[in-house]
C-alpha positions, 0 to 999 in steps of 0.5 A: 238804331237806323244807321245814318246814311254818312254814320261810320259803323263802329264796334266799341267795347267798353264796361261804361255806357258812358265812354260810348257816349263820348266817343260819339259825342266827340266824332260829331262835334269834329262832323263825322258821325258814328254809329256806335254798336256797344259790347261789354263782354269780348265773348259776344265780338265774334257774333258782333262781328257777323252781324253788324259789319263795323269799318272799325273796332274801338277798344276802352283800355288803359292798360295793354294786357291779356284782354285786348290780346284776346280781342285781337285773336276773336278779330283775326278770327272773323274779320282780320282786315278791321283796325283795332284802335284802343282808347286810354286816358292818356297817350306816350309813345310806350302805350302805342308800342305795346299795343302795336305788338300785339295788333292794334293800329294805333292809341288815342284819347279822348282828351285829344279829340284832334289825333283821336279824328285824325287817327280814325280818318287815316284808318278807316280810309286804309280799310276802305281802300284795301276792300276796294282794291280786294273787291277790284281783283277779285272782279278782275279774278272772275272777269278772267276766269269766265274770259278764259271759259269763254275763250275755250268754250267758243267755236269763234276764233278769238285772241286777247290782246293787251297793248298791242301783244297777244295775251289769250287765244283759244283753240279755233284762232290757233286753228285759223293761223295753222298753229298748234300751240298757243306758246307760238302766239302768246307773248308776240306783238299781233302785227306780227301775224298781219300782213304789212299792208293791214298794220296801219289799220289794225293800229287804228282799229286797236287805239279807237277800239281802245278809247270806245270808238270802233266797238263791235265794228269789222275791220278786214284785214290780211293774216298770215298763215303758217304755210305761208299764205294769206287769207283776208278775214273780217276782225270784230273789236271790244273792249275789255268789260273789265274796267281796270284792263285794257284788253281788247277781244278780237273776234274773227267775224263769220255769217253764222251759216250753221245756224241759218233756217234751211230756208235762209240757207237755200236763199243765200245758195241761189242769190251767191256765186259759191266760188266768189260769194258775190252776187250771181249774174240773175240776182245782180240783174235783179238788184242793179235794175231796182237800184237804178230805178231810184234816185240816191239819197245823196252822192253819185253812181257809177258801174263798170264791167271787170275783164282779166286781160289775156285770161285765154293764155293764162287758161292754157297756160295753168289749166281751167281748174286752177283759173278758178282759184285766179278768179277768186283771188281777183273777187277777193281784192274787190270785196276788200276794197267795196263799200257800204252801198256798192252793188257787186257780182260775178257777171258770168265766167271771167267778168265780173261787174258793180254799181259804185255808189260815191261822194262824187266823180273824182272818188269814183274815178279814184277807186277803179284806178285804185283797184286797176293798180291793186289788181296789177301789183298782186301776185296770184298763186295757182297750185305751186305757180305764181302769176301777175295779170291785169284787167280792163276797167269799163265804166258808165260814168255818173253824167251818163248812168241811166235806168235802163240796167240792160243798155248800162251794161250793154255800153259798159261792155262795150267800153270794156272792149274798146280799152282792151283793144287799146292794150289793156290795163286801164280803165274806158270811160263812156263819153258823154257829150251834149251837143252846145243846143241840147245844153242850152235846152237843158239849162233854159228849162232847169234856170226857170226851175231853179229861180221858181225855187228861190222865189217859193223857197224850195230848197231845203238844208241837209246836214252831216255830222263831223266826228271828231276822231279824238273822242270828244262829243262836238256838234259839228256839221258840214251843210249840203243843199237839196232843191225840192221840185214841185211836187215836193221831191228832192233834187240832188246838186249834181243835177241843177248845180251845173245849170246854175253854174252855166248861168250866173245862179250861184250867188243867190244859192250861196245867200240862201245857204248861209242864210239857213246856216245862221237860222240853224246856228240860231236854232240849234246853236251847233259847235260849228257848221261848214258852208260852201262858197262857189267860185262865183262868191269867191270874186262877189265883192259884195259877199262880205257886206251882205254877210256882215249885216246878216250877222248883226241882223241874226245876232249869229255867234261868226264863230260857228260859221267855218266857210269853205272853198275848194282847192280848184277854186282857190287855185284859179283865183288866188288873189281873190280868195286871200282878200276873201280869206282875210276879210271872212276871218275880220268877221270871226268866221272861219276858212276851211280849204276843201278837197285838199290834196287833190291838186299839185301844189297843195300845202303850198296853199296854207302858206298864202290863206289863213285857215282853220281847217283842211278837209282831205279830199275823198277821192284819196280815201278810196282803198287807203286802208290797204295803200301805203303809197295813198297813206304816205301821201295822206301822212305828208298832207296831215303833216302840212296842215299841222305845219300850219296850225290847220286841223284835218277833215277826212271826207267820204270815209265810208267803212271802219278800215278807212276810220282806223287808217285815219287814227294813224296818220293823225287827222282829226276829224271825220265826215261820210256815210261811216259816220251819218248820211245827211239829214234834212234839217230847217225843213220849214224855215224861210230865209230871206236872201 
């Protein structure tokens, strides 16, 4: 007989054909259908019992007596967990007892078809559970087993960890901590073997990890050795691929250098510096004069040229030998701080010189002071000594950058000079001023380009996912503008935006964009897109017209469209940007207030606007992974908004560290290269402005 595929496997042992006929007759009349395999003699239950794999055992008998004792017996024997149900022609309360004694679950009759479907229901879903939950730790048992084979075979250091507590670790991850026993580690919160600087993000790291959100990416973070000392290591994070644990695998991440070809290996000595592992001052020249020579994608660059200050005195003072540890620990600190796309490497000596690659100047700027500071606060240990140094900053700013990597770097010397003769400390920014007629010239040539573009309509639309750092799946997106040149190649904003700005073009721009918006919308009917406003639409009277008419004429949902404005502008134009703020929020749309934080008083600003959305300014994401004083002040803003009833957006996050942080400090959702570079989307679409 084919076994239907929702038929309940049964043993029934009686002497009728006929009794088995009825039980199935009643067990498909109350819709659930059995599968009825019959044996009339018990000597062939143990076989029975072996090939047909029943989920419950029925037994025909009026009398409780050395037969079902028997039955009971051949069960226990080939299969202990199947319930043993007797069927008798009537039921009392004596009956079930005497059967229970013996081993049976229970005693039903056919004249009660209602208890009899209730009783199989109850004792099939038992069964089932119990070999679920058997089959479950037993998953669990081998998953533990290969873990802790797994753990003791690996020449990586690797710890288990299971709410915050370390439950495993092997041999190599004693070794990395200077430990000798894992009883010195197991039981013990993780924090506690991380420097205080790093809690925030390895708790960030721990819950995204957690919720599949930071799988398999690094995390740095500063351990705490035994002697007493501390080493930044690279953290790999997974979760545990058992589903009824919670664990997290924590791997300490290496290049694998033993098992690069001898080719890799040669290529990677000539192309490092061995002391720092950044690039040597011929690769670097290499890599930084081929960068240069093409535009970024998106973003600003910047490079600057690193010099301990008074490091003659400190070489005297510990010897050379041990400056070179100094200069180590310096490298160190940049290393934790760089960012994808950052160019980094040791100029020669004591210098040491990168190409910043960021959201835009403020970030810049906001970093090598970050590291300027970082730099100052660290101590430096040289053998048994300790000492403090600071060092000296100079820096060719994104308006002045050229292609020509030797005149960069000549001027960023240079500048680098001049902020050390000024004292030290502090960072020299080359200046960059055009004269009133070359400014005028620039703008003549870019305000003919720029109206030849409106009119031809060649800009084009990018967008950049905002992720939501709770986990849910939102198609969110904040919109960027690119204007194409003649030939068809993009144009950053940082280089016609200022003309246009110079020259009244704003306006036009802004339509352009929030007309590709609702093309977008309409198309691919996103959760929502962020639109910018420039200072210029913040005082256009006839913004809010124009916007209302292109939302009935597009038939575009008003809640998709969250529109943004900077907190400079608001903060220059208050009364304008409430009256604007009000009325964007009679037609359904939504406010977001960008770069917030970058100004003075700005919760003070929620107050006044209704907004939706606070975008954290990204200049306040440059090193937060390992500031407390940024943290805190990233906290107090979160804390406003949700005064407020705003929701938070972290810009320019560009590394696991900065996502992991955020998951602390409660923002809720994100935007950077971390999460996606822009993509140009509505490539062909025109929009009438």
């Amino acid at each position: 007989m084919v076994r239907h595929i929702d038929a309940i496997p049964l043993i029934v042992i009686a002497k009728l054909q006929d009794q088995v006929e009825a039980l199935n007759q009643c067990m498909r009349n109350a819709g659930r259908p059995v599968q009825c395999s019959w044996i009339s003699d018990v000597d062939e239950l143990g076989d029975g019992l072996d090939q047909i794999n029943p989920e419950l055992i029925v037994v025909f008998q009026d009398e409780v007596d050395k037969l079902l004792q028997e039955i009971i017996r051949i069960r226990d024997r080939f299969a202990s967990r199947i319930p043993v149900i007797v069927c008798a022609k009537s039921v009392d309360e004596n009956a079930i007892a005497a059967a229970m004694r013996i081993g049976a679950q229970d005693v039903v009759s056919l004249n009660f078809p209602s208890r009899l479907v209730a009783v199989f229901t109850r004792e099939l879903r038992a069964y089932r559970l119990e070999q679920a939950l058997n089959k479950a730790g037993q998953t669990v048992r081998d998953y533990k087993q290969q873990l802790t084979a797994a753990l003791h075979s690996s020449a990586d250091a690797i710890a288990v960890v299971r709410e915050g507590i370390i439950i495993k670790v092997n041999p190599a991850w004693l070794e990395q901590f200077g430990r000798t026993s894992a009883k010195e580690l197991t039981g013990q919160p993780l924090l506690d073997f991380f420097a205080r600087k790093s809690h925030v993000t390895l708790k960030g790291a721990l819950i995204a990890c957690a919720l599949g959100r930071l799988q398999l990416d690094k995390i740095r973070a500063a351990a705490l050795i035994s002697d007493g000392t501390s080493l930044m290591l690279d953290l790999e994070l997974q979760r545990s691929s058992s589903k009824r644990d919670s664990d997290i695998i924590i791997t300490i991440a290496t290049d694998h250098d033993v098992d690069r070809a001898p080719e890799q290996k040669l290529k990677r000595a000539l192309h490092l510096d061995p002391a720092t592992g950044l690039y040597q001052r011929m690769h670097f020249l290499k890599r930084l004069t081929a960068t240069l020579k093409s535009e970024p994608a998106s973003g600003v660059r910047a490079l600057i040229y690193l010099k301990p200050d008074q490091f003659g005195s400190i070489t005297q003072e510990i010897g050379p030998l041990a400056t070179e540890g100094i200069l180590v620990q310096i490298a160190d600190l940049l290393k934790e701080l760089t960012q994808p796309g950052d160019l980094c490497g040791r100029f020669g000596g004591n210098i040491f010189c990168a190409l910043l690659a960021r959201g835009n100047s403020r970030d810049i700027d906001a970093w090598v002071m970050n590291l300027i500071q970082r730099i100052a606060a660290h101590t430096y240990t040289a053998g048994k000594r300790s000492i403090s140094l600071t060092v000296t900053i100079g820096m060719v700013p994104p308006e002045a950058l050229s292609s020509d990597a030797g005149d960069m770097l000549k001027h960023a010397e240079s500048e680098n000079a001049k902020g050390r003769r000024k004292g030290g400390n502090c960072l020299s920014v080359l200046e960059f001023s055009d004269t009133d007629t070359r400014t005028q010239a620039y703008d003549a040539t870019w305000v003919k380009r720029i109206k030849s573009a409106l009119i031809q309509n060649r800009f084009r639309l990018l967008h950049q996912p905002i992720a939501n750092l709770g986990g849910e799946e939102q198609a969110i997106f904040d919109l960027l503008v690119r204007m194409l040149d003649e030939e068809g190649n993009a144009i950053l904003p940082n280089d016609f935006l200022p003309a246009a700005q110079r020259n009244n073009l704003m306006k036009p721009i802004d339509r352009w964009v929030i007309g590709a918006a609702m093309s977008f919308c309409k198309i691919k009917n996103p959760d929502r897109v962020f639109v910018r406003l420039s200072s210029d639409s913040l005082v256009d009277l006839s913004l809010i017209d124009w916007l209302a008419k292109q939302l009935a004429d597009k038939e575009v949902d008003p809640g998709k469209l969250v529109f943004q404005v900077t907190e400079a502008d608001v903060a220059q134009q208050i009364q304008p940007s409430i009256k604007l703020a009000k009325l964007i929020d009679s037609l359904g749309c939504s406010l977001a207030l960008e770069h917030f934080g970058a100004g003075r008083n700005s919760a003070e600003l929620l107050k006044r606007l209704p907004v939706r959305y606070a975008k954290i300014d990204g200049s306040l994401m440059q090193g937060i992974a390992g500031d407390s004083a940024l943290q805190e002040k990233v906290r107090d803003l979160v804390l406003a908004a949700h005064d407020h009833g705003v929701l938070t957006i972290a810009e320019q996050v560009q590394d696991a560290n900065t996502m992991a942080t955020l998951w602390q400090l409660g923002v809720e959702y994100m935007q950077g290269y971390y999460v996606q570079e822009p993509n140009v989307v509505l490539a062909d679409e025109s929009n009438t402005i």
